[in-house]
C-alpha positions in Angstrom: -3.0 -40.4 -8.0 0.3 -42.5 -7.6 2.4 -42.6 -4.9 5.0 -40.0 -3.9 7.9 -42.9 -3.7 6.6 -44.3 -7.1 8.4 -43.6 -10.5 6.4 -43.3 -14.1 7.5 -44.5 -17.2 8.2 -43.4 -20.5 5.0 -44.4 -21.7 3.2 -43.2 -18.6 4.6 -39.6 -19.1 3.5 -39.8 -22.3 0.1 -40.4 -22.2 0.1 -37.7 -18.9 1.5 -35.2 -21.8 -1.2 -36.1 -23.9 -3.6 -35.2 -21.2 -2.3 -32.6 -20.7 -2.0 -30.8 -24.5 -5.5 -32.3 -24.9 -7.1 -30.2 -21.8 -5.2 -27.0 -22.5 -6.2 -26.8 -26.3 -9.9 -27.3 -24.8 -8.9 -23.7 -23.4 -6.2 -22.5 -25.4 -6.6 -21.6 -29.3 -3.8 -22.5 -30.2 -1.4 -25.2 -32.5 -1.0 -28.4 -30.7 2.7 -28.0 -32.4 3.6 -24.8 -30.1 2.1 -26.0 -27.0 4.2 -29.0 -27.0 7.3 -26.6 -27.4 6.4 -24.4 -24.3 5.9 -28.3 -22.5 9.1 -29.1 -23.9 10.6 -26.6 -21.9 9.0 -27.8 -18.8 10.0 -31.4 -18.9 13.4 -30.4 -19.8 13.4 -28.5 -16.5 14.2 -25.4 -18.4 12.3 -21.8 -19.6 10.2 -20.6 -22.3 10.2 -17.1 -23.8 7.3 -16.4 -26.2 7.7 -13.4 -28.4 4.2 -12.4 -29.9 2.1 -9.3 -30.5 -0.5 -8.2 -27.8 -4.1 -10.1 -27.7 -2.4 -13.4 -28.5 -3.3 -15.9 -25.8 -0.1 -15.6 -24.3 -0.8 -14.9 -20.9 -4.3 -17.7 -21.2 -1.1 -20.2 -22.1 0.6 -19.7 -18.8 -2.0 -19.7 -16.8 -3.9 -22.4 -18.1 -0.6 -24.3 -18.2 -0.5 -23.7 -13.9 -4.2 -24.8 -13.6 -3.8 -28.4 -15.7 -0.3 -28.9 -13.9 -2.3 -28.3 -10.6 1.0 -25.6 -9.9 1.2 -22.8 -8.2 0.8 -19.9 -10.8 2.4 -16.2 -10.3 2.4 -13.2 -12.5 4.6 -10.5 -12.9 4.3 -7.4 -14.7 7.8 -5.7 -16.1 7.9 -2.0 -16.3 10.8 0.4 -16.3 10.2 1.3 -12.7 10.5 -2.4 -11.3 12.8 -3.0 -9.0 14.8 -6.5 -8.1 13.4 -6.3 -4.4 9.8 -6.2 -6.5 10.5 -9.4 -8.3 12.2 -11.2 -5.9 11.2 -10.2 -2.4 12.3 -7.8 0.3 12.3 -7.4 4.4 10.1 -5.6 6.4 10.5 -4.5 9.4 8.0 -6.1 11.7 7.1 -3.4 14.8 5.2 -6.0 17.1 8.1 -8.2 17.1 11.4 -5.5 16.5 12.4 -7.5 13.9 12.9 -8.0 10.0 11.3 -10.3 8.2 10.9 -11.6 4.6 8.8 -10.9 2.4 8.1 -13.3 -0.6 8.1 -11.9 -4.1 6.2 -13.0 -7.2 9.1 -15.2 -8.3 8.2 -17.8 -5.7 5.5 -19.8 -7.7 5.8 -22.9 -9.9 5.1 -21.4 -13.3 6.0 -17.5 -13.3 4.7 -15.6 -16.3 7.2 -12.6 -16.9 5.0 -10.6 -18.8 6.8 -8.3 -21.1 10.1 -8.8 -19.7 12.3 -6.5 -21.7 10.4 -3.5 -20.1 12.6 -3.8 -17.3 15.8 -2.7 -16.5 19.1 -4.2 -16.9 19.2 -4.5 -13.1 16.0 -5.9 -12.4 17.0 -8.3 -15.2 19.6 -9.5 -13.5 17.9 -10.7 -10.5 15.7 -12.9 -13.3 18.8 -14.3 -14.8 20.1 -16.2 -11.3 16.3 -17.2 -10.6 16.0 -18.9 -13.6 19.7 -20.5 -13.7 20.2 -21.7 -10.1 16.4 -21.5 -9.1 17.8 -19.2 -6.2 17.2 -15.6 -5.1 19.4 -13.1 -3.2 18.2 -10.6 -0.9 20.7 -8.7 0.9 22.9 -11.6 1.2 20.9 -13.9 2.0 20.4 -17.1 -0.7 16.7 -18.6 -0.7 15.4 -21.4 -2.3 12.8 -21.0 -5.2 9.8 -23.9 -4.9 10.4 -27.1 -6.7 9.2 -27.3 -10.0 10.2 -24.1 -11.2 9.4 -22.7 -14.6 9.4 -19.5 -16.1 7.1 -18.4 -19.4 8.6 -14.8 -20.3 7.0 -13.0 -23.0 8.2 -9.9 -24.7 5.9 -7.6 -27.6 8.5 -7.8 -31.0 6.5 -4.7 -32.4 7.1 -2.0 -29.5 10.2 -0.4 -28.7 10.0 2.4 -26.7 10.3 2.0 -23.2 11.9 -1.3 -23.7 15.4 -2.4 -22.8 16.6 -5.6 -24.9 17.2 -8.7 -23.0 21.2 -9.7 -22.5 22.5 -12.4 -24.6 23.2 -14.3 -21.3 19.7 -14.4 -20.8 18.2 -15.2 -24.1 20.9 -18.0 -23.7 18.9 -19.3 -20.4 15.7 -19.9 -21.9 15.8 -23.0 -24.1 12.9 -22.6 -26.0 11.7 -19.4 -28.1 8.7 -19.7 -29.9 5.4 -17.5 -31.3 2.1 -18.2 -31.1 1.4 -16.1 -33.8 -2.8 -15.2 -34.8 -5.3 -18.2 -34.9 -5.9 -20.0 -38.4 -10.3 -18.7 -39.6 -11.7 -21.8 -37.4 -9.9 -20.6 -33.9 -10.6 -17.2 -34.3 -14.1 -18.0 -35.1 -14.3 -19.6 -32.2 -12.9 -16.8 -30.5 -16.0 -14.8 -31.0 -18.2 -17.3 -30.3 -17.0 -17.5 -26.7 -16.9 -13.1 -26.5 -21.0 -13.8 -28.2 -21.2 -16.0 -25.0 -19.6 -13.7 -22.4 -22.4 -14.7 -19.8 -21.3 -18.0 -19.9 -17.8 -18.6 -17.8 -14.8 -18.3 -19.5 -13.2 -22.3 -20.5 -11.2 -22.9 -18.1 -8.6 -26.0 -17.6 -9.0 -28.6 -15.4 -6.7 -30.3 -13.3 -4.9 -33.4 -14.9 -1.6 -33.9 -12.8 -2.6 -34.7 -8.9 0.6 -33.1 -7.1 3.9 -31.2 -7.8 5.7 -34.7 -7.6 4.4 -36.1 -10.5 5.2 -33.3 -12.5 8.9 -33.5 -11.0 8.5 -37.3 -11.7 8.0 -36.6 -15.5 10.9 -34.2 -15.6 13.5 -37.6 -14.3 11.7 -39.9 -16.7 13.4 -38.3 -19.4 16.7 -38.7 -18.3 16.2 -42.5 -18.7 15.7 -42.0 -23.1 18.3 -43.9 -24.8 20.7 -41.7 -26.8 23.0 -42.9 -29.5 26.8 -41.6 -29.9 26.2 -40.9 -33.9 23.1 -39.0 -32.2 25.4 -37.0 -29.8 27.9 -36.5 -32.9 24.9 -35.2 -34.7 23.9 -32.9 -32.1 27.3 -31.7 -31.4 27.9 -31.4 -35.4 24.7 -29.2 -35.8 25.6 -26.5 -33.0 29.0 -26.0 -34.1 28.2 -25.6 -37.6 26.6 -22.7 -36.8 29.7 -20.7 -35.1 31.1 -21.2 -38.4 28.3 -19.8 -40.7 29.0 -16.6 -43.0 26.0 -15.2 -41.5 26.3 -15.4 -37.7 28.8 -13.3 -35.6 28.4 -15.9 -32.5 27.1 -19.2 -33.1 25.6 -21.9 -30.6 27.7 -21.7 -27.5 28.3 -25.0 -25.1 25.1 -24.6 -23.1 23.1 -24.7 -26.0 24.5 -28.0 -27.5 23.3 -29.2 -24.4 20.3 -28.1 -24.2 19.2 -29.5 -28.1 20.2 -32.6 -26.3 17.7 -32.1 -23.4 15.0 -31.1 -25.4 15.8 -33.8 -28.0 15.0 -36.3 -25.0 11.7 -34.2 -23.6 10.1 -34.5 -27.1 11.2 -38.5 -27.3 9.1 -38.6 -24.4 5.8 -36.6 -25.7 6.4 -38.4 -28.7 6.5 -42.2 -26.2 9.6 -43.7 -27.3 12.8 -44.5 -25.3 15.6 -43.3 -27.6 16.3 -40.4 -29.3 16.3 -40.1 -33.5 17.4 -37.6 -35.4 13.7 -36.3 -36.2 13.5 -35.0 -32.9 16.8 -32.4 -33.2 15.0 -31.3 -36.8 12.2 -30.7 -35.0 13.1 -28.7 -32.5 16.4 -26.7 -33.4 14.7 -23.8 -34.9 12.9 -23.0 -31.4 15.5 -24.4 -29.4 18.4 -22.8 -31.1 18.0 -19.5 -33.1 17.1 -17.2 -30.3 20.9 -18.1 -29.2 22.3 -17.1 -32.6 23.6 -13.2 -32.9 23.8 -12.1 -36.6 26.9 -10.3 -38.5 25.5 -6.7 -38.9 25.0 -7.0 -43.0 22.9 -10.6 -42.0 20.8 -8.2 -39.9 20.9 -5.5 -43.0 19.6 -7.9 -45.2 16.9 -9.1 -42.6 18.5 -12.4 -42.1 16.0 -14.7 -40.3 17.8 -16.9 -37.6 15.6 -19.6 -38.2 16.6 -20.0 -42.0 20.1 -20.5 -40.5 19.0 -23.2 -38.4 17.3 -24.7 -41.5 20.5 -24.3 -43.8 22.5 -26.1 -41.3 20.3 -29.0 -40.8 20.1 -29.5 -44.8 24.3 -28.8 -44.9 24.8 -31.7 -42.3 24.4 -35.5 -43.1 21.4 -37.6 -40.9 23.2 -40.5 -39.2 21.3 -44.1 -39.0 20.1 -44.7 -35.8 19.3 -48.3 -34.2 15.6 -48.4 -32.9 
């Protein structure tokens, strides 16, 4: 365990994410590409919202996610009926002392799995949107704090409707990575069944690799210290704006998310171990990091556009800069 006053290194936070993608696959069934997207997220001090059918593994992601982290893990469940004050807390009048006092929501954990998020209202929606953006919570005027690191995995079920309400573009626009986890390839799903054959046996589940909440926080500053090039930024920049001007796309890649291709860019030069950025890391990444921010012309959505083949369009359209290693 190192010192709370200590800082880690590029190289140290890489091998911790190796670690850490190592001991979650011994749990998880799932591409070691996608779990480095929903850690991508974390180190970028952002959200994740994974959109999947039912029986998937997402919920096994979060959780095992909390466990190797050595976070505080809280689950909630979205439904039409939930209200803000059920998400984010509520007072209670205390008899014994005449008084109110507060009572702590769900949405006070480390890593918060909103389960099926578009099941809830618009209002209840709302009180998600200013958790996840300034990591706060108001109830009844009153501003609170939400616990240091803070990250939310939302999921949402692509193949049910009814009963659902879709999310507002503002807050599709907070998460900064979308992804799927999409069914297991013959060898995981066999192995699925070989764990249900052994059902007597405890379920995997994944051991602690980072010692205290400061480490992970001490990852999360490491990558502000990756070296980024101005042809990179120009790149970047170049990238996002192409796609406000694409035939297909009614509203393109707004400001936030240029910036947040350039934090991810830097959270994946750290899993990868390098100190500066290259253009291989925005190729990789813009599909998850920027089509979920794309809204389509009603004929692209006629013609069952895919967002993602946008994103790939624009990256072939656009020229790679040189960058100096």
């Amino acid at each position: 365990m190192i010192p709370e006053e200590a800082e880690i290194s590029i190289q140290d936070a890489h091998e911790r994410c190796n670690d850490i993608l190592d001991e979650i696959m011994s749990v998880v069934i799932a591409e070691r590409k996608f779990l480095e997207n929903v850690l991508l997220g974390l180190l970028a001090q952002g959200h994740v919202l994974l959109e999947d059918v039912p029986g998937t593994g997402k919920t096994l992601t979060a959780n095992t996610f909390a466990d190797v982290l050595g976070l505080e893990f809280s689950r909630i469940q979205f439904t039409p009926d939930l209200l803000p004050g059920d998400v984010s807390g509520s007072n209670i009048y205390n008899e014994q002392k005449a008084s109110f006092e507060f009572t702590k929501g769900p949405i006070f954990g480390n890593v918060v799995l909103a389960d099926e998020i578009n099941r809830a209202p618009p209002k209840t929606q709302a009180a998600m949107l200013e958790a996840m953006q300034e990591k706060q919570v108001t109830v009844e005027g009153e501003t609170r704090k939400l616990p240091v690191p803070f990250f939310v995995i939302a999921t949402q079920n692509p193949i049910e409707q009814e009963g659902t309400f879709p999310l507002p573009e503002a807050q599709v626009d907070r998460f900064f990575v979308k992804d799927t986890l999409g069914y297991p390839d013959h060898e995981g799903e066999l192995e699925i069944l070989r764990r249900r054959a052994g059902r007597l046996e405890s379920t995997p589940e994944g051991q602690r690799v980072i010692e205290s909440a400061e480490e992970v926080l001490q990852m999360q500053r490491v990558v502000e210290d990756v070296r980024t090039d101005d042809d990179l930024l120009v790149y970047i920049n170049e990238v996002c704006r192409m796609t406000r001007e694409d035939h297909r796309v009614a509203t393109g890649v707004s400001p936030r998310g240029t910036q947040r291709l350039f934090e991810c860019a830097r959270a994946r030069t750290v899993i990868e171990g390098r100190d500066y950025s290259t253009p291989d890391d925005i190729k990789e990444i813009a599909q998850p990091v920027l089509a979920h921010r794309l809204v389509l012309t009603p004929e692209a959505q006629v013609n069952d556009v895919d967002k993602r083949d946008v994103i790939r369009d624009v990256l072939d359209e656009i020229p790679v800069p040189t960058i100096e290693q």
